[in-house]
N, CA, C and O atoms as CSV, one atom per row, in Angstrom:
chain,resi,resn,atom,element,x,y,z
A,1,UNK,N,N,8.003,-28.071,-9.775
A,1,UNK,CA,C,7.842,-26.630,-9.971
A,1,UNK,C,C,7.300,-25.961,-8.712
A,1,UNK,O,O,7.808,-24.935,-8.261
A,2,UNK,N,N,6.386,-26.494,-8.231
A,2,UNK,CA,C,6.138,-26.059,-6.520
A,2,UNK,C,C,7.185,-25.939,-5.948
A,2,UNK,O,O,7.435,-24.746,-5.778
A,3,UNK,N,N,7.941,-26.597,-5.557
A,3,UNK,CA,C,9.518,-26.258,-5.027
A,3,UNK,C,C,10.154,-24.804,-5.065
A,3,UNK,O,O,10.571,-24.066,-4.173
A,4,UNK,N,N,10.050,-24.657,-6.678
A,4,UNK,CA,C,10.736,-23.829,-7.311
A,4,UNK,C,C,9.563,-22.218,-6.386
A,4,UNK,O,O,9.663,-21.405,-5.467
A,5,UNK,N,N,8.726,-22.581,-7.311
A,5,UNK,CA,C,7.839,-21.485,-5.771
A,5,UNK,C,C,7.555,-21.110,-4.647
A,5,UNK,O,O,6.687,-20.342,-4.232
A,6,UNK,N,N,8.247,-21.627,-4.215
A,6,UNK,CA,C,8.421,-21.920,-2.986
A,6,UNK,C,C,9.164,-21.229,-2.190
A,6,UNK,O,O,9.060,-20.764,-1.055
A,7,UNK,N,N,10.231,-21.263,-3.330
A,7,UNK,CA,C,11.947,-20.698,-3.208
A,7,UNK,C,C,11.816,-19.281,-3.531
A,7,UNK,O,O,12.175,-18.566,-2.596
A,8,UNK,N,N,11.467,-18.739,-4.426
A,8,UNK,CA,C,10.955,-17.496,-4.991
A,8,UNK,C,C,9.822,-16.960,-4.013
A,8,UNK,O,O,9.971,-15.746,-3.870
A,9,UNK,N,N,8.983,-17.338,-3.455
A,9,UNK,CA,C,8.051,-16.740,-1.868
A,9,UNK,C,C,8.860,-16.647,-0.982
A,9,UNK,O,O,8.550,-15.894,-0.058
A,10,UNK,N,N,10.014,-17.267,-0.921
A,10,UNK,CA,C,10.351,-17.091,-0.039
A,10,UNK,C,C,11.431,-15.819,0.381
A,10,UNK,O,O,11.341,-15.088,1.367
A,11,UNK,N,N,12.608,-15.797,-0.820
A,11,UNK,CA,C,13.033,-14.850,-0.832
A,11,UNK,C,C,12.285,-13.118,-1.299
A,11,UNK,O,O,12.642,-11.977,-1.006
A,12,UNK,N,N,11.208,-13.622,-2.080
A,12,UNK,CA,C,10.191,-12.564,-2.450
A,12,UNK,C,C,10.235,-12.193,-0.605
A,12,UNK,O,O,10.909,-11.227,-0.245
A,13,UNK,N,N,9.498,-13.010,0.421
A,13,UNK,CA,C,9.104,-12.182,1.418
A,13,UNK,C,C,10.643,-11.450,2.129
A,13,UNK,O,O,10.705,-10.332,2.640
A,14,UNK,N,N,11.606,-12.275,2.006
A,14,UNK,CA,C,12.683,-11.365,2.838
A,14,UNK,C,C,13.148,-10.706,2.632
A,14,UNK,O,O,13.876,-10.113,3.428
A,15,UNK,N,N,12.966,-10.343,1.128
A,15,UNK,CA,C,13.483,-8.771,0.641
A,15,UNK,C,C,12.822,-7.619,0.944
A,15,UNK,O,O,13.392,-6.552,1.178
A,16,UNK,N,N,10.995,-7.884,0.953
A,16,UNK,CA,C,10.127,-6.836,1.450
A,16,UNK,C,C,9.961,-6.543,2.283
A,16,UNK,O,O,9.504,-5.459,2.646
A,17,UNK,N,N,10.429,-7.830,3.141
A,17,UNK,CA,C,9.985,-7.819,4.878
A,17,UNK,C,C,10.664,-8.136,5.604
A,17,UNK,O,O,10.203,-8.778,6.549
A,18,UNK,N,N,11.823,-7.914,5.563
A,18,UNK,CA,C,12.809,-7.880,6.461
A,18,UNK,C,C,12.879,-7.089,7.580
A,18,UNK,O,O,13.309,-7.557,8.634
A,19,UNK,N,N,12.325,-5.375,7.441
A,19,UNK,CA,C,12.643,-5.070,8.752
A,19,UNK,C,C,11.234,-4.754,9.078
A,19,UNK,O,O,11.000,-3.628,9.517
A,20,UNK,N,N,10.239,-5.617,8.919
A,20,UNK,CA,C,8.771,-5.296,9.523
A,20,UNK,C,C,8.468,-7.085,9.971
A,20,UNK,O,O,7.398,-7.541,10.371
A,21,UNK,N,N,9.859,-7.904,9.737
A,21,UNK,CA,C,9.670,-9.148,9.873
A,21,UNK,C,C,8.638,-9.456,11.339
A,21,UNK,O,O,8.183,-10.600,11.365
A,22,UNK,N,N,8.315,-8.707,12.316
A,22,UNK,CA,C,7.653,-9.842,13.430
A,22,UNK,C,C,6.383,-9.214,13.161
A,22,UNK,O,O,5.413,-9.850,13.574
A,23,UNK,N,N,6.110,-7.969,12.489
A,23,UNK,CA,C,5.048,-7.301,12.076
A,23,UNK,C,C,4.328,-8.221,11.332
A,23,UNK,O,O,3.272,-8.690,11.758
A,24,UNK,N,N,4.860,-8.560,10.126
A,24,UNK,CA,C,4.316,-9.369,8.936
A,24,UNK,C,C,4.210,-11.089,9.638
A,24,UNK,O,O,3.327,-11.833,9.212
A,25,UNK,N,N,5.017,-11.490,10.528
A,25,UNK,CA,C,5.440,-13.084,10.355
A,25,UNK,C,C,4.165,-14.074,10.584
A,25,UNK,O,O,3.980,-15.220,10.176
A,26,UNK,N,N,3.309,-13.171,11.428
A,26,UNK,CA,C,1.611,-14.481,11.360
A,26,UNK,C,C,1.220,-14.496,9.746
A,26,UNK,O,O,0.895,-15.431,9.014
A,27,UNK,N,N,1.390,-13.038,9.484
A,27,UNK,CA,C,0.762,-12.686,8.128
A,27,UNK,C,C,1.385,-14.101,7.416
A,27,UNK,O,O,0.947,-15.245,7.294
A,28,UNK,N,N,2.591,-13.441,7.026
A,28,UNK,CA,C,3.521,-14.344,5.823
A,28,UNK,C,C,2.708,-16.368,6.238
A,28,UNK,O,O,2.162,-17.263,5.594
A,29,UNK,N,N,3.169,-16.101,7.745
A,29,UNK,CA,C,2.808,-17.790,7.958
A,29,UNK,C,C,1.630,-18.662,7.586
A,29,UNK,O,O,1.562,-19.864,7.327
A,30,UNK,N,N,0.548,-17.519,7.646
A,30,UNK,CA,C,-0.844,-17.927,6.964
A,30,UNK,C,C,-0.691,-18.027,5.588
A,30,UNK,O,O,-0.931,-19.130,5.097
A,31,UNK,N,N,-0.225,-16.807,4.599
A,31,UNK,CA,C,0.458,-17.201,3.513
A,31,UNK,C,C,0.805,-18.301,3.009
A,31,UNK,O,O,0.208,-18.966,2.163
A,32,UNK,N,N,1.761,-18.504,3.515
A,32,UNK,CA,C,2.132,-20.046,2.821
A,32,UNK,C,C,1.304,-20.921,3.258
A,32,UNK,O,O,0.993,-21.898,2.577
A,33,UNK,N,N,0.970,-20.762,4.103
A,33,UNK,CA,C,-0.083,-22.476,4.831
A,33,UNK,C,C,-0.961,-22.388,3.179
A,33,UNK,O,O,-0.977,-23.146,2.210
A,34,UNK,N,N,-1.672,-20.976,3.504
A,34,UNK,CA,C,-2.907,-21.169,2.372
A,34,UNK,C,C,-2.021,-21.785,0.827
A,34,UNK,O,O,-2.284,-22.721,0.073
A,35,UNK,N,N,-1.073,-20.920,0.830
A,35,UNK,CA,C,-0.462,-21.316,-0.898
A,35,UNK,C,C,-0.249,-22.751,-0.927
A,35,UNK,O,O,-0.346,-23.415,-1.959
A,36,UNK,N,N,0.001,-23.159,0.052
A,36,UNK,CA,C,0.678,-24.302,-0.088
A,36,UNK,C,C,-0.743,-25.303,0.090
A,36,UNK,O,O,-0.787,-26.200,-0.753
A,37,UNK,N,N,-1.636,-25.279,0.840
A,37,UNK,CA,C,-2.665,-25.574,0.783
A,37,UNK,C,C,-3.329,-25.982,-0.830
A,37,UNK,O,O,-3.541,-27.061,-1.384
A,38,UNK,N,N,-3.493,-24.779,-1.178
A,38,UNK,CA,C,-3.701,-24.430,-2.306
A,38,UNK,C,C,-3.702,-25.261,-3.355
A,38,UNK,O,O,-4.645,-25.669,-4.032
A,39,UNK,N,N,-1.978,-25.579,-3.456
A,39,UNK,CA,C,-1.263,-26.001,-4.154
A,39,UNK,C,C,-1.715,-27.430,-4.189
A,39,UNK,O,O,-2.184,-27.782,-5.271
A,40,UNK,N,N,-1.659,-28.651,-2.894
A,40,UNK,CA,C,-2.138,-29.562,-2.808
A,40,UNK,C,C,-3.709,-30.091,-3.517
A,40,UNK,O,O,-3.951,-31.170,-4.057
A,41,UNK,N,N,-4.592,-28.969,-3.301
A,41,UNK,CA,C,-5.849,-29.474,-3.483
A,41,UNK,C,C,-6.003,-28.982,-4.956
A,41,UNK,O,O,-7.126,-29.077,-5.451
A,42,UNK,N,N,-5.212,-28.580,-5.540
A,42,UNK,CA,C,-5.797,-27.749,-6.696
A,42,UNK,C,C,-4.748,-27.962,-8.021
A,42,UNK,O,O,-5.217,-28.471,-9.039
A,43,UNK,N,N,-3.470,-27.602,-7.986
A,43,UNK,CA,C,-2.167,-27.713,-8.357
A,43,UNK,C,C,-1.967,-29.112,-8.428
A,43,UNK,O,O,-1.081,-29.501,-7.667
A,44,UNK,N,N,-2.530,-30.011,-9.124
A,44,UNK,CA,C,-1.870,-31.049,-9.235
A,44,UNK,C,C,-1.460,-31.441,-10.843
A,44,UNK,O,O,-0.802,-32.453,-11.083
């Protein structure tokens, strides 16, 4: 199911942020580190 969320963040961000993409892209990248982070220590 992480997968599956994964997939859905992801297209979630390129629909919103497509044309502010280099604006947002540290943003988004910390994003996932943390979610995914997250996910490991907590989400099991």
């Amino acid at each position: 199911m992480i997968y599956l969320r994964y997939v859905y963040l992801y297209f979630y961000i390129q629909f919103y942020f497509k044309l502010d993409k280099n604006h947002f892209e540290i943003k988004i990248k910390n994003m996932i580190y943390m979610k995914g982070l997250h996910d490991i220590l907590y989400d099991k």
